[in-house]
Every structure is written in structure tokens, then in C-alpha cells.
SESEBA-25627 format. One line per field, with one value per residue (C-alpha): y, z, x negated; residue in three letters. Coordinates in steps of 0.25 Angstrom, whole numbers. Example, Ala and Ser with C-alpha at 12.3 -4.5 7.8 and 13.67 -1.06 7.14 Angstrom:
<sites>
v	-18  -4;
w	31  29;
u	-49  -55;
res	ALA  SER;
</sites>
This chain:
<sites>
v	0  14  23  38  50  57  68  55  49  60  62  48  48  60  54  42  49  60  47  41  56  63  59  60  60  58  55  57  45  44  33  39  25  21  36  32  18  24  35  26  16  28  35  21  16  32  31  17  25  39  31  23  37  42  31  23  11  6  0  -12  -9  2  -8  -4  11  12  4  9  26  26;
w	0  -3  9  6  11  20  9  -1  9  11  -2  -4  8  3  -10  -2  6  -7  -15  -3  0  -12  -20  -36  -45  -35  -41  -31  -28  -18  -10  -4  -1  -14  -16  -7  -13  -27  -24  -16  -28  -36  -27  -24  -39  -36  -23  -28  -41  -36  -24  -33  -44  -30  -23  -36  -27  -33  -21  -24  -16  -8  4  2  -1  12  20  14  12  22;
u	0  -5  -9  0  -2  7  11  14  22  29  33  39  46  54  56  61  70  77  79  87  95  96  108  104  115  127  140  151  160  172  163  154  146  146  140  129  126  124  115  106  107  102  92  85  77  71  63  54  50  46  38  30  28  22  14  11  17  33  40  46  58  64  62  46  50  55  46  33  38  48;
res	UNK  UNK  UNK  UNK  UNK  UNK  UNK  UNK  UNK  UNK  UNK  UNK  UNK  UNK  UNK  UNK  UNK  UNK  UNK  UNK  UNK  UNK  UNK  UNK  UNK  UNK  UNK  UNK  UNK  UNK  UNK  UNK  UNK  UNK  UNK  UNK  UNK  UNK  UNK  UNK  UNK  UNK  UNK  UNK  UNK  UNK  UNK  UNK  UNK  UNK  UNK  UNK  UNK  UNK  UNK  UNK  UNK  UNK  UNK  UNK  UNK  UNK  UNK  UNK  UNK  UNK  UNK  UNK  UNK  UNK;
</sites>
């Protein structure tokens, strides 16, 4: 595993957290659950990519993502 400065870890842990808060492309829906389930699907495909374009590392699964950048 690579050894990343605090600056670099910083950077990705904010990059982990927008991809789980901000809502891109929301279509309003009378269930708000379902709301919810589809922005997460959307968000989730995001977070594995921009971590690996910054670390040169591709998590294999969101699992690793939040153990190792969490």
C-alpha cells in the first residue's frame, strides 16, 4: 500500500464524502426512499475512479475505499 501525505488524504476524504452527500442529477420522486437509493446507485461508480486518477491505486470495491481512505 502507498504511504500519502496528510494534504493527499485530505483531498480524497473530501472527495469521499461529496460523492456520498452531493445529490448530482436528482429527479424528484413522490418516494423519498427510492430518492435516496437512486442517488446512492448513481453517486457510488464515481468515488473508486477519482480515488484511483489521485493515488494511482483502483480500489476494487467500496469496502477498501472506506477502510483504507476513510
Amino acid at each position: 500500500m502507498k504511504l500519502f501525505t496528510r494534504d493527499r488524504l485530505k483531498i480524497l476524504k473530501n472527495l469521499y464524502i461529496q460523492g456520498l452527500i452531493l445529490p448530482k442529477n436528482v429527479h424528484l420522486e413522490r418516494n423519498t426512499q427510492l430518492l435516496q437509493s437512486k442517488n446512492l446507485a448513481a453517486r457510488f461508480p464515481k468515488i473508486p475512479h477519482l480515488l484511483g486518477w489521485l493515488t494511482g491505486k483502483y480500489p476494487s470495491s467500496l469496502e477498501e475505499v472506506r477502510y483504507v481512505y476513510h
